[in-house]
C-alpha positions as CSV (number, residue, x, y, z in Angstrom):
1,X,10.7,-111.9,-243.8
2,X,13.9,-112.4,-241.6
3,X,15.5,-114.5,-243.5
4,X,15.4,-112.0,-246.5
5,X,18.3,-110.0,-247.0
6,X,17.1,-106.7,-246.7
7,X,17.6,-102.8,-244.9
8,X,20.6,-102.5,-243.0
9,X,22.5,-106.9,-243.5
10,X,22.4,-105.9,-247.6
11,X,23.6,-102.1,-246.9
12,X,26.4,-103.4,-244.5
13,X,27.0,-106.3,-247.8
14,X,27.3,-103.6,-250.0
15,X,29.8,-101.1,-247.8
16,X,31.7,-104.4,-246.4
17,X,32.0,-105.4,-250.1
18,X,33.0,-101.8,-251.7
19,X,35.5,-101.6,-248.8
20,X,37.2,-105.2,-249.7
21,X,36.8,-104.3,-253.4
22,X,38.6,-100.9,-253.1
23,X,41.5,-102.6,-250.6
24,X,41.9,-104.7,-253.3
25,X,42.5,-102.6,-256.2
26,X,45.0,-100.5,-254.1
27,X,47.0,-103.5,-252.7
28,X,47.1,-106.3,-255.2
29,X,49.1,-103.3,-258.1
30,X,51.8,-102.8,-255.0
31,X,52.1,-106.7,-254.8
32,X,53.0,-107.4,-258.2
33,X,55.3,-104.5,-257.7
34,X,57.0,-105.6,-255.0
35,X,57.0,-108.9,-256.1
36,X,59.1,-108.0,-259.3
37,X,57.0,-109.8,-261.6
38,X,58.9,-109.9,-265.1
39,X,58.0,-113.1,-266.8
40,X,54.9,-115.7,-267.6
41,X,56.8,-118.2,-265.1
42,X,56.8,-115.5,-262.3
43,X,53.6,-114.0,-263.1
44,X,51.9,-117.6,-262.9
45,X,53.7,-118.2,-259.9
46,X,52.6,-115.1,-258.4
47,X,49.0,-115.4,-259.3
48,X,49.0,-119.4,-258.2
49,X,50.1,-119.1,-255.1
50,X,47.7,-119.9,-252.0
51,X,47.5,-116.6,-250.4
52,X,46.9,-114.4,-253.9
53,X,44.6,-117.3,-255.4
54,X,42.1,-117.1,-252.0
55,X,42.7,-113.2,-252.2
56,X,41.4,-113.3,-255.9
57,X,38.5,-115.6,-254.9
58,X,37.7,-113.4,-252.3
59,X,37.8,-110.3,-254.6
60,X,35.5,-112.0,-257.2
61,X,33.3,-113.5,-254.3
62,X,32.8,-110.1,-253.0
63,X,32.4,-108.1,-256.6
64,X,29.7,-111.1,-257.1
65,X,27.6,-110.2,-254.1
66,X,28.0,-106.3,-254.2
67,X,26.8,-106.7,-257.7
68,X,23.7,-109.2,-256.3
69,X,22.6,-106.5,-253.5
70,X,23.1,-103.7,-255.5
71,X,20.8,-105.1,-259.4
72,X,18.4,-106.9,-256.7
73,X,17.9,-103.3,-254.9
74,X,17.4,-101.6,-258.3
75,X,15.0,-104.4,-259.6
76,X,12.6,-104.6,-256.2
77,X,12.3,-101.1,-256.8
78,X,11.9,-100.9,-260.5
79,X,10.2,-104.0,-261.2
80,X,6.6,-104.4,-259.8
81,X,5.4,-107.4,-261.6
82,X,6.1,-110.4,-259.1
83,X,6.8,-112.8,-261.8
84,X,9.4,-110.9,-263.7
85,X,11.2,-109.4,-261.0
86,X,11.4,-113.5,-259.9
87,X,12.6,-114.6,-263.2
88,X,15.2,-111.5,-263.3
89,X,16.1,-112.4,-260.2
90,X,16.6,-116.0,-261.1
91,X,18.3,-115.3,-263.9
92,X,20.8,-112.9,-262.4
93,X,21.4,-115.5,-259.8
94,X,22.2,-118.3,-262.2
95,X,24.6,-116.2,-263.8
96,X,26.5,-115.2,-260.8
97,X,27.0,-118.9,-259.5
98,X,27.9,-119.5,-263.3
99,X,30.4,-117.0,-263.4
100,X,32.2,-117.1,-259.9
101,X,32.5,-121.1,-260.7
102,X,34.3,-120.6,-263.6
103,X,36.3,-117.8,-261.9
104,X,37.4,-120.8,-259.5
105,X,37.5,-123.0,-262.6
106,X,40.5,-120.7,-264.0
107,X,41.9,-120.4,-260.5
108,X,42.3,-123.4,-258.9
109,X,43.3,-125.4,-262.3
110,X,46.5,-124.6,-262.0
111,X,46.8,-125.3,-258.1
112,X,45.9,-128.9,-258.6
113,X,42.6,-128.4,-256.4
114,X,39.5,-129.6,-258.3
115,X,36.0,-127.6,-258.4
């Protein structure tokens, strides 16, 4: 079971995650302030550019897997049954993957990049 992400790789997921999360929350308020955004036009700007679209990826990228680690701990403890802790799994899985593509759906349409 190497390969699995277990023990300490998902507890240093989760801390390096919470840590990036928490960075996050703090920093990206004091640059909008400092950026004076006033309008739709500055405020798309703002949000568009490349720098604050990978930092938002990143964000949602690393809320995505904190999220992952921390449901999948709580169901391999919770959930004895091997088939529905899979299909849980699976299903929690799918809709992470669902939702961080149409986070870069809503991101990069503007940017002209394509997903």
């Amino acid at each position: 079971m190497s390969g699995v992400l277990t023990g300490l790789r998902a507890w240093l997921l989760q801390r390096a995650s919470a840590v990036y999360l928490l960075l996050f929350i703090v920093l990206m308020p004091v640059a909008v302030i400092f950026q004076k955004v006033d309008s739709l036009d500055a405020w798309q700007a703002f949000i568009y550019s490349p720098v604050v679209t990978i930092t938002w990826i990143l964000f949602f990228a690393g809320l995505f897997l904190h999220a992952w680690v921390g449901i999948r701990d709580v169901l391999v403890d919770y959930v004895h049954p091997f088939a529905i802790r899979a299909l849980l799994l699976s299903l929690l899985a799918l809709y992470l993957i669902a939702m961080m593509l149409w986070i870069l759906k809503i991101l990069l349409i503007n940017t002209g990049a394509t997903v």
